[in-house]
N, C-alpha and C positions, 0 to 999 in steps of 0.2 A: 067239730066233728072229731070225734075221737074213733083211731083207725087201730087194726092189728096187724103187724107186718109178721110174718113167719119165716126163719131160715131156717131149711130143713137139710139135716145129712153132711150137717160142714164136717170134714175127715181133717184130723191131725194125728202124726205119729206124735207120741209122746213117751216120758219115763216118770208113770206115777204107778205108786204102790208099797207097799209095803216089804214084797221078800226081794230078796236079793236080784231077782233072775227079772222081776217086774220092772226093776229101777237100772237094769244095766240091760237089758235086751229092749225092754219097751214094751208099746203099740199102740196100735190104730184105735182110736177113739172118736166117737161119734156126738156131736152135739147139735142140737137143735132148740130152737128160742123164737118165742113168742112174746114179739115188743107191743106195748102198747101207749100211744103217746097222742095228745091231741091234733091235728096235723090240717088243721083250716089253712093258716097259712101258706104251706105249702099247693093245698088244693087251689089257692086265689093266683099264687106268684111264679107256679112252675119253675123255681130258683132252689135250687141243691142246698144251699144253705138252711133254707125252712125245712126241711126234715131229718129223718134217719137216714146216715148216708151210710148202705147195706156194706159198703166195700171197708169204711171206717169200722165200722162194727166187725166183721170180719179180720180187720187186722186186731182189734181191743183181744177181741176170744184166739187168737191164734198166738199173740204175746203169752196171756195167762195163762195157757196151755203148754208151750214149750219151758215154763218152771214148774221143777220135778215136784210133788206133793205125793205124799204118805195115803193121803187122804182125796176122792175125788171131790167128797164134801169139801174140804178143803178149797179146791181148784177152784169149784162151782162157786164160793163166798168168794175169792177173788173175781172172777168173771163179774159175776154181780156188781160189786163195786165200781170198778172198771168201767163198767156202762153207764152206770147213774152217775160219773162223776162226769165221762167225756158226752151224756144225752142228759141232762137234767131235765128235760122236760119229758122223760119217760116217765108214765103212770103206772105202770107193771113191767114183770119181767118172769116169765117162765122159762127154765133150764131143762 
């Protein structure tokens, strides 16, 4: 059974951007992500272990976001990565 978890409206201050004022004053950025990962397992073993665990994921995106980037494209390839490395059994990943 392949599932889609959604977290929507996660807020972090951050300092990405390009002008001066973006990189030393900040803000509030908004992310939201649509995981998709086979997740039988979980469905049979009610065990934390067998799936996405939303609070880990939550700290993955809130690490890559407090490093400052030029670029949000940027940011968003690290996030990426970041998940696929700490969920390998993620099948997609929408940012």
């Amino acid at each position: 059974m392949t599932v889609q978890i959604e977290l929507e409206t996660m807020k972090f201050y951050a300092c990405h951007g390009v002008s001066p004022q973006e990189t030393r004053v900040g803000n509030t950025f908004v992310v939201n992500l649509v995981l998709t990962a086979p997740l039988e397992k979980a469905v049979a073993s009610d065990d934390l272990e067998d799936t996405i665990n939303y609070a880990v994921v939550y700290e993955v995106v809130k690490r890559e976001m407090a490093i400052p980037s030029k670029l949000l494209e940027h940011a968003a390839g690290r996030i990426l990565a970041a998940l696929k490395d700490t969920f390998p059994q993620l099948l997609a990943i929408e940012l």
